[in-house]
OpenMM code with the backbone's topology and positions (N, CA, C; nanometers):
from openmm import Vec3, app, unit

residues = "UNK UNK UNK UNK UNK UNK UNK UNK UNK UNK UNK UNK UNK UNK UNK UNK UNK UNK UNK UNK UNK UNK UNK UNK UNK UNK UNK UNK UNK UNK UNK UNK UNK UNK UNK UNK UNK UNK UNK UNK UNK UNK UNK UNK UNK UNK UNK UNK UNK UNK UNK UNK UNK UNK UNK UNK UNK UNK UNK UNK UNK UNK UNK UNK UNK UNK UNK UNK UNK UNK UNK UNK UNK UNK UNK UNK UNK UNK UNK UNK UNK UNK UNK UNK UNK UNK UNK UNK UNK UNK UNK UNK UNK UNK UNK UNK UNK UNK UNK UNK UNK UNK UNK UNK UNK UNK UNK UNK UNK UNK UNK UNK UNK UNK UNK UNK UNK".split()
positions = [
    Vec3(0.4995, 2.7169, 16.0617),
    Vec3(0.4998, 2.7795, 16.1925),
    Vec3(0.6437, 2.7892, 16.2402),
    Vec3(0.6786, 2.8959, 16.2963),
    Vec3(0.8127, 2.9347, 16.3006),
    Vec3(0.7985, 2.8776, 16.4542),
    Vec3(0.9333, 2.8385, 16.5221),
    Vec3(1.0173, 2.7568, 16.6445),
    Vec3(0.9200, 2.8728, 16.7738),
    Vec3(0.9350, 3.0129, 16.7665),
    Vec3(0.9468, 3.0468, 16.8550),
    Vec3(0.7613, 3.0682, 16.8912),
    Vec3(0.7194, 3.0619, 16.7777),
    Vec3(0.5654, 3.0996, 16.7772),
    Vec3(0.4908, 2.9471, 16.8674),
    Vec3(0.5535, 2.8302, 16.8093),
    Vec3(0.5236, 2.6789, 16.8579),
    Vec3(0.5466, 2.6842, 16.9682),
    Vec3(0.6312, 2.7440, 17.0487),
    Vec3(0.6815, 2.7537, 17.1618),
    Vec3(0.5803, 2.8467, 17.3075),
    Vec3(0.5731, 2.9499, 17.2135),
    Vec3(0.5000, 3.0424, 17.3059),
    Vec3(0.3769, 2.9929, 17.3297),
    Vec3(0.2637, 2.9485, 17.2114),
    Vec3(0.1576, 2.8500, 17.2074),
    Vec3(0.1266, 2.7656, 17.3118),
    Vec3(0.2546, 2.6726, 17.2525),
    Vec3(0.2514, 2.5754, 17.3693),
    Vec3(0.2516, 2.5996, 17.5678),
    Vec3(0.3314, 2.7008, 17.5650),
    Vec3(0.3609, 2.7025, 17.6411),
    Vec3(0.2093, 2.7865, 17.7442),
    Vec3(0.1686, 2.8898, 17.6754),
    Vec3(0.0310, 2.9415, 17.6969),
    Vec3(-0.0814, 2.8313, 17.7019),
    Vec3(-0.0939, 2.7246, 17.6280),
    Vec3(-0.1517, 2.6031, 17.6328),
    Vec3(-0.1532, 2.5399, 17.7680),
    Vec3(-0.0273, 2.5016, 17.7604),
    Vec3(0.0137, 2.3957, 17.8897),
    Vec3(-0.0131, 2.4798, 18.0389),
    Vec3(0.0348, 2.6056, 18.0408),
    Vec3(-0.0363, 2.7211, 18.1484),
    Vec3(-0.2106, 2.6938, 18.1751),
    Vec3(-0.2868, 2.7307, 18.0399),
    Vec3(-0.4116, 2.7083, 18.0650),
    Vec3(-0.4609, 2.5999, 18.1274),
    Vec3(-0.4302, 2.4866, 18.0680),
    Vec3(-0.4399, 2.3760, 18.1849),
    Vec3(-0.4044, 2.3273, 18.2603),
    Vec3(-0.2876, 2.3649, 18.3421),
    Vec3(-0.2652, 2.3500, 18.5053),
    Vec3(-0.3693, 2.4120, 18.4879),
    Vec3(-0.3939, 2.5663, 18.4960),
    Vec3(-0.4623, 2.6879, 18.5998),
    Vec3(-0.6002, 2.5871, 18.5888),
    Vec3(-0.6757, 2.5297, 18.4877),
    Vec3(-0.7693, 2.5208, 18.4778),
    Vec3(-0.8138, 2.4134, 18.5292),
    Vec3(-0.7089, 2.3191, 18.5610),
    Vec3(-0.6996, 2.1989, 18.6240),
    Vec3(-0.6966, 2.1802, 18.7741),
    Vec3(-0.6185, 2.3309, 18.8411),
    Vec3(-0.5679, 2.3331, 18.9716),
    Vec3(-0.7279, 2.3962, 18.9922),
    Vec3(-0.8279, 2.4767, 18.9360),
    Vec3(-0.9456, 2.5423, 18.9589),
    Vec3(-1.0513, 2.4078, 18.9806),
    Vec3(-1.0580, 2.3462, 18.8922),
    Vec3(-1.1607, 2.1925, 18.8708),
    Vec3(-1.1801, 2.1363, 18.9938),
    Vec3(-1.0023, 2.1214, 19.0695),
    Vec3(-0.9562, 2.0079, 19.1611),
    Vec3(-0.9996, 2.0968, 19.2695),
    Vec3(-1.0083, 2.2203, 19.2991),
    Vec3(-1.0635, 2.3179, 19.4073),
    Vec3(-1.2009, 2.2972, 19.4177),
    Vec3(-1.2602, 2.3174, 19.2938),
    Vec3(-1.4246, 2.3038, 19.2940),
    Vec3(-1.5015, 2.3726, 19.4332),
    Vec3(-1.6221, 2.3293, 19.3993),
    Vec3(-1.7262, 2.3732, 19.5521),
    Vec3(-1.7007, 2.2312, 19.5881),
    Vec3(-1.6451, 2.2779, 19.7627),
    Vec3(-1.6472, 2.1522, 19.8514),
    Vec3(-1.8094, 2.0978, 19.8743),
    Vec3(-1.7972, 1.9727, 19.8844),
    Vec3(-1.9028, 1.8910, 19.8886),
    Vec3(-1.8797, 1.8332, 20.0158),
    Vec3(-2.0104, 1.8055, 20.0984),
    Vec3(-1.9724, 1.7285, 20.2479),
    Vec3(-1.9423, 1.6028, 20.1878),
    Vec3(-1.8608, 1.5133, 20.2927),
    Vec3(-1.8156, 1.3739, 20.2506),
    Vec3(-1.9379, 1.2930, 20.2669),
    Vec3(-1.9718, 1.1920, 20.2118),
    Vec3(-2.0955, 1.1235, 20.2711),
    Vec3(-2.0905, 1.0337, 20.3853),
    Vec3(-2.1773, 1.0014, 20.4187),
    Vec3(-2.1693, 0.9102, 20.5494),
    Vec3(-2.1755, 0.7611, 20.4982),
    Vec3(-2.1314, 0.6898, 20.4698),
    Vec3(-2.1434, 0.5786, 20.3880),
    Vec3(-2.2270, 0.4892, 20.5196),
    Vec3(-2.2347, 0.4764, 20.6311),
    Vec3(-2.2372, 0.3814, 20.7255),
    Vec3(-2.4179, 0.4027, 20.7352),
    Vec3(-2.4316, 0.5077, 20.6728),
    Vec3(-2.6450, 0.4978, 20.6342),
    Vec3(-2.6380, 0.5461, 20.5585),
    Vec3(-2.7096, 0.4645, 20.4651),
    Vec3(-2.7449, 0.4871, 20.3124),
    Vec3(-2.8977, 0.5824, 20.3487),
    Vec3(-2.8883, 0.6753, 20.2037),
    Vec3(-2.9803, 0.7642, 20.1995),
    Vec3(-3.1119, 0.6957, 20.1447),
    Vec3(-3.1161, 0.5819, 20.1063),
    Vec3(-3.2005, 0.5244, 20.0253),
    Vec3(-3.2238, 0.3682, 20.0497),
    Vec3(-3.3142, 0.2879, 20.0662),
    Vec3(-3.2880, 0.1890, 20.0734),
    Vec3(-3.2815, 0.1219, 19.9620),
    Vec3(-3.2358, -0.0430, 19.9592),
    Vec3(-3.2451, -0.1275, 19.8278),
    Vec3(-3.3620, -0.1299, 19.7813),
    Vec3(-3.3399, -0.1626, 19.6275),
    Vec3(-3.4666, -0.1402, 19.5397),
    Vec3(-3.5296, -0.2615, 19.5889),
    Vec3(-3.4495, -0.3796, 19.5869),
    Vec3(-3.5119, -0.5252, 19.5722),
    Vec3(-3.5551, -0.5646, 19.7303),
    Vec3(-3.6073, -0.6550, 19.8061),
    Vec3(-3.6448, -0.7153, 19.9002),
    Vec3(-3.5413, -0.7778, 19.9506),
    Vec3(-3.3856, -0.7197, 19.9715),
    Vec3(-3.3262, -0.8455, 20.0304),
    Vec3(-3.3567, -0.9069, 20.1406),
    Vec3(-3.3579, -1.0639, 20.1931),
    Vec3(-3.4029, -1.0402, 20.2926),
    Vec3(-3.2650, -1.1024, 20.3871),
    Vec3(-3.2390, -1.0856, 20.4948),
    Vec3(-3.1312, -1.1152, 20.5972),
    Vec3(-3.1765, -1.1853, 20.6859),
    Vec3(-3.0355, -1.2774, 20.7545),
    Vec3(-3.0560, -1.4022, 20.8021),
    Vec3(-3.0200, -1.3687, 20.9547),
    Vec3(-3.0779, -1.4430, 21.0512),
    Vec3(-3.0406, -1.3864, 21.1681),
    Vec3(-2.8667, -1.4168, 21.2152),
    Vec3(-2.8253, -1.3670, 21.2580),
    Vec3(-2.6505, -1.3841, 21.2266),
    Vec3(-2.5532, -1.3408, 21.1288),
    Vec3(-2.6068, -1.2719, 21.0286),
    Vec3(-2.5115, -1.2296, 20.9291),
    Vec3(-2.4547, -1.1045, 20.9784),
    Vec3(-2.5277, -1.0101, 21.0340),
    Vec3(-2.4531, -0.8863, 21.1228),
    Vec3(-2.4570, -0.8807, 21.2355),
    Vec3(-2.4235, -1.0155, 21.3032),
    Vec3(-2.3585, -1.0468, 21.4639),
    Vec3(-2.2324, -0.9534, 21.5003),
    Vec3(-2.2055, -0.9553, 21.4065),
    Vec3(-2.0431, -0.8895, 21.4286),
    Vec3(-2.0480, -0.7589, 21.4406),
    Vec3(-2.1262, -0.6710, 21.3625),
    Vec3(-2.1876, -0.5686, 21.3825),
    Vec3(-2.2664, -0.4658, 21.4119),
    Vec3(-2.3792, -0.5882, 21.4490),
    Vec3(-2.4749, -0.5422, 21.6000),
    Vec3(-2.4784, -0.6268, 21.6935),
    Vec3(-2.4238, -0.7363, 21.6938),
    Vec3(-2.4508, -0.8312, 21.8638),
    Vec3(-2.4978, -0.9095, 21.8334),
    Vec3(-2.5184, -1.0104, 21.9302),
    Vec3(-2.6015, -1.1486, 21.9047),
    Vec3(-2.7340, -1.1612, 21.9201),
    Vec3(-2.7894, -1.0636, 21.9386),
    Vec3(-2.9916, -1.0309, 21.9307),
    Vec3(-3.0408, -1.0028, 21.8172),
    Vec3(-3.0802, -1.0808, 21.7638),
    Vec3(-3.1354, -1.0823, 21.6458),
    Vec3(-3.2364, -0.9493, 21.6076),
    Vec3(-3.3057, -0.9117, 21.7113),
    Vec3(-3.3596, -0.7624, 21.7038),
    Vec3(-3.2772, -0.6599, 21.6718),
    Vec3(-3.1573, -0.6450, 21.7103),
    Vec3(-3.0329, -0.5678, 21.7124),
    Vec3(-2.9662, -0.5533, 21.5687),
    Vec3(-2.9401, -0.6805, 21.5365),
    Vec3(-2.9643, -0.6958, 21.3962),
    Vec3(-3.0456, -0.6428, 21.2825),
    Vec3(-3.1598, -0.6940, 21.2958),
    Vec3(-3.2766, -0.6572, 21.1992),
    Vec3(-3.2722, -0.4542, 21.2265),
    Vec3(-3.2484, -0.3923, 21.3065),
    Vec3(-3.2610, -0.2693, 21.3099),
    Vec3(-3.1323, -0.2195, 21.2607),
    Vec3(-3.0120, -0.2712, 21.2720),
    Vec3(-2.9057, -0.1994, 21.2041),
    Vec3(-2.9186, -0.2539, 21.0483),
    Vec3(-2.9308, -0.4119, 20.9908),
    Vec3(-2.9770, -0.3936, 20.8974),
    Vec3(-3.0652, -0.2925, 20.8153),
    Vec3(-3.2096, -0.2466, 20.8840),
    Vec3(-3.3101, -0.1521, 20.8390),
    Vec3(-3.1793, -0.0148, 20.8712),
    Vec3(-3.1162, 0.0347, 20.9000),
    Vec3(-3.0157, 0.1061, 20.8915),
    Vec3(-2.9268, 0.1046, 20.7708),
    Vec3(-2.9098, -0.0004, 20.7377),
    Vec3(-2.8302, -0.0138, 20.6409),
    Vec3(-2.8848, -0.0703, 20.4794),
    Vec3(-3.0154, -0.0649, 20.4828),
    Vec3(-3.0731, -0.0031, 20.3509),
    Vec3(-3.1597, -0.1688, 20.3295),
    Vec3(-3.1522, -0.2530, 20.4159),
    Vec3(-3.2456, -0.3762, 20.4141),
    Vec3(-3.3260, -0.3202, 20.4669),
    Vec3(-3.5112, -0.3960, 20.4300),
    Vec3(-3.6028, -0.4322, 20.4153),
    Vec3(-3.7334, -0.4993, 20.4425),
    Vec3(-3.6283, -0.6534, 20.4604),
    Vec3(-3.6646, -0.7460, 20.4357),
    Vec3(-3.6060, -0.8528, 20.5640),
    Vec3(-3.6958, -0.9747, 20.5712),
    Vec3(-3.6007, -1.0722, 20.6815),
    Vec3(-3.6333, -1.2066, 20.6123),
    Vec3(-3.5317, -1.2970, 20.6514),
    Vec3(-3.5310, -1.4511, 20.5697),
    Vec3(-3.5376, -1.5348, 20.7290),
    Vec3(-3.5997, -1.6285, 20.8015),
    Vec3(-3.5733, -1.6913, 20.9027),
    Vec3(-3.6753, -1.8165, 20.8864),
    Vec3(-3.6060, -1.9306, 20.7936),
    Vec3(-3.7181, -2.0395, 20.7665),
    Vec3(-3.7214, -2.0706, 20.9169),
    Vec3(-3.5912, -2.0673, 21.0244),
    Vec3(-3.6222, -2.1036, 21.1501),
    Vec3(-3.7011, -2.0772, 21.2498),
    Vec3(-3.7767, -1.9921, 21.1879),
    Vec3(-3.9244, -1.9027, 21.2529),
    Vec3(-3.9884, -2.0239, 21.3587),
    Vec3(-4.0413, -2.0768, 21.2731),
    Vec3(-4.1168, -2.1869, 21.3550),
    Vec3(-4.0454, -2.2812, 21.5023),
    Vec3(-3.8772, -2.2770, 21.5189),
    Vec3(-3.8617, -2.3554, 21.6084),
    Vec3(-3.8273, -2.2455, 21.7222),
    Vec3(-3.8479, -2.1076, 21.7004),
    Vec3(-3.8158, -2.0348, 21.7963),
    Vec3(-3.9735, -1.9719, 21.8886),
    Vec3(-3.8928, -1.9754, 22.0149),
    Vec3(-4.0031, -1.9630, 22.1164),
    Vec3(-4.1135, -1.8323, 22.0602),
    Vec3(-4.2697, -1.8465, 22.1125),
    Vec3(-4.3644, -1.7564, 22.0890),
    Vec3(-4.2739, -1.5821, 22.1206),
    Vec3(-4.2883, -1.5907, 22.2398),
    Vec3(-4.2289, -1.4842, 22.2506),
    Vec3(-4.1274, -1.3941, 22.1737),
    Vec3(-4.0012, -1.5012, 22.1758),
    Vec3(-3.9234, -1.4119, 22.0415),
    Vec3(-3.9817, -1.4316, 21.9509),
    Vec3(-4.0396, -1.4721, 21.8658),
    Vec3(-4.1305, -1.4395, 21.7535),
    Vec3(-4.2251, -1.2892, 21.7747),
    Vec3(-4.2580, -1.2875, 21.9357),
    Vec3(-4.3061, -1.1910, 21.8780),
    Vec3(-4.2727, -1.0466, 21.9261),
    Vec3(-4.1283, -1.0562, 21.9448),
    Vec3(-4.0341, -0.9862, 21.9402),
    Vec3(-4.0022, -0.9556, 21.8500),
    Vec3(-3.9594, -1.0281, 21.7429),
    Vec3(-3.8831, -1.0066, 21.6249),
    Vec3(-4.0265, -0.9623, 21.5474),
    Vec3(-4.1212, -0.9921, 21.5372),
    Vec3(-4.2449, -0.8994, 21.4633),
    Vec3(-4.2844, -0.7876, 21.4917),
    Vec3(-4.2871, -0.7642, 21.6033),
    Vec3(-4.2598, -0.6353, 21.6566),
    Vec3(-4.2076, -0.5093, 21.6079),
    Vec3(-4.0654, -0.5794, 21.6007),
    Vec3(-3.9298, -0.5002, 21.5843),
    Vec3(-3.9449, -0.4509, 21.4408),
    Vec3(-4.0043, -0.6000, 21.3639),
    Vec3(-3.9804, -0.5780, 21.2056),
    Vec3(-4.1383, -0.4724, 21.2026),
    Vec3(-4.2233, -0.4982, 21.2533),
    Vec3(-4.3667, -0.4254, 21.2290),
    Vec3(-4.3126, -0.2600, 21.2516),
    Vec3(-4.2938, -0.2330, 21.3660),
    Vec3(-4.2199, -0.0633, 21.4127),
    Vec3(-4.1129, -0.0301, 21.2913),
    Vec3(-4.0469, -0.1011, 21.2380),
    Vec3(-3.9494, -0.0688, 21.1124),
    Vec3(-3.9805, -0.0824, 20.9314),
    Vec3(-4.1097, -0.1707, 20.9442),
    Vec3(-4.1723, -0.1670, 20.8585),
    Vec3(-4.1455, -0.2903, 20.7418),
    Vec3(-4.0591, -0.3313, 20.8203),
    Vec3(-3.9814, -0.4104, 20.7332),
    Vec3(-4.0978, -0.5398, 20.6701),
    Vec3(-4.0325, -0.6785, 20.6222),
    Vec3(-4.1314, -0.7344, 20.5788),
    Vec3(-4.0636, -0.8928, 20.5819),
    Vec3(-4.1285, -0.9858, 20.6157),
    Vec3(-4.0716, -1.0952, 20.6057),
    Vec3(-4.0830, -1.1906, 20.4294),
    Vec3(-3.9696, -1.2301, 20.4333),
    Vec3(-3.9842, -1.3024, 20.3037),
    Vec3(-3.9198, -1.4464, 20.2898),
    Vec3(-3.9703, -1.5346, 20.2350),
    Vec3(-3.9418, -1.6868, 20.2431),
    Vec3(-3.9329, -1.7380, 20.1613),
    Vec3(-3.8767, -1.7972, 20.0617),
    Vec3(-3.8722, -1.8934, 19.9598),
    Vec3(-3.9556, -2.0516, 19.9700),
    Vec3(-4.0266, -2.0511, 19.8699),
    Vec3(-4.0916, -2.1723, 19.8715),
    Vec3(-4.1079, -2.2279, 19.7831),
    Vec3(-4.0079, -2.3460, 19.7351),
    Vec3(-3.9906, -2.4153, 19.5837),
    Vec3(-3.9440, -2.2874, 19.5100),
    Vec3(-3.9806, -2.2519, 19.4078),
    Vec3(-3.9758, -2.1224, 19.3461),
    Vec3(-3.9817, -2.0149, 19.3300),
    Vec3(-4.1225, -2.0406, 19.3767),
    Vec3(-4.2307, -1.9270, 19.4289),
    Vec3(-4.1742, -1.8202, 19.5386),
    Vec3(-4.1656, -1.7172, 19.5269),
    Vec3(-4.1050, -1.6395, 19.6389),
    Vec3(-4.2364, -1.5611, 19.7089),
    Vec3(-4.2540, -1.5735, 19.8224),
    Vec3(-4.3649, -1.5130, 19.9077),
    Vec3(-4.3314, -1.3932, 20.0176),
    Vec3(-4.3845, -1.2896, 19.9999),
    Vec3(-4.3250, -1.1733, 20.0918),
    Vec3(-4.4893, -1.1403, 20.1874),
    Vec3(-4.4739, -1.1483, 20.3008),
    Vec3(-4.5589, -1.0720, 20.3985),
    Vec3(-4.5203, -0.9575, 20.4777),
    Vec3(-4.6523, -0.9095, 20.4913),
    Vec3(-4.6474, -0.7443, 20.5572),
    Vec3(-4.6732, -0.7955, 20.6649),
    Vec3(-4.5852, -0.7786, 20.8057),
    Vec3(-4.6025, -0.7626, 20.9382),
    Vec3(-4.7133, -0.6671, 20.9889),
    Vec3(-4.7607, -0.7278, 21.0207),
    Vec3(-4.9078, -0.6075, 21.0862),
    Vec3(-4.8843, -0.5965, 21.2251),
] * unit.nanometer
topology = app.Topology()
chain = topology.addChain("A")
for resn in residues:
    res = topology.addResidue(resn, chain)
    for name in ("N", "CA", "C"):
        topology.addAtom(name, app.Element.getBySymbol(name[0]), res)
């Protein structure tokens, strides 16, 4: 291959891919996603503790459990169920029943999930 033929090649080469590269990087715009609600929730049952998203919904545990169910939880963990007054209990069943969510508890091994009715 003669100098000037390697040259022109190349150089037609290296052209094709900018152009084809600067076309790729243009593409069809796509909207950005909203990361702050997931389109889908988790596969698994996580379940959340009252206080883990204080910081990000407030100190009402209802407030919580609904931005959680916002944010692709499910599920609720509160072995402290029992020392909290009737009422908020049945507040927080409520909240989780209207959202659909589901309470879940660990026991020895055994993992137990109930449907809020």
């Amino acid at each position: 291959m003669e100098r000037r033929q390697f040259m022109e090649q190349s150089a037609l080469a290296s052209a094709s891919l900018l152009g084809s590269s600067s076309l790729l990087a243009e593409g069809p715009k796509k909207k950005s996603k909203d990361l702050s609600k997931p389109e889908n929730p988790f596969h698994l049952y996580y379940g959340i503790h009252d206080g883990m998203f204080k910081n990000s919904a407030g100190n009402e545990f209802t407030d919580q459990l609904k931005f959680a169910y916002d944010m692709g939880f499910r599920a609720m963990e509160d072995n402290g169920m029992m020392g909290r007054t009737p009422e908020a209990q049945k507040k927080i069943g409520d909240t989780m029943a209207s959202l659909g969510m589901k309470w879940v508890y660990l026991y020895l091994i055994k993992v137990v999930m109930v449907q809020i009715h």
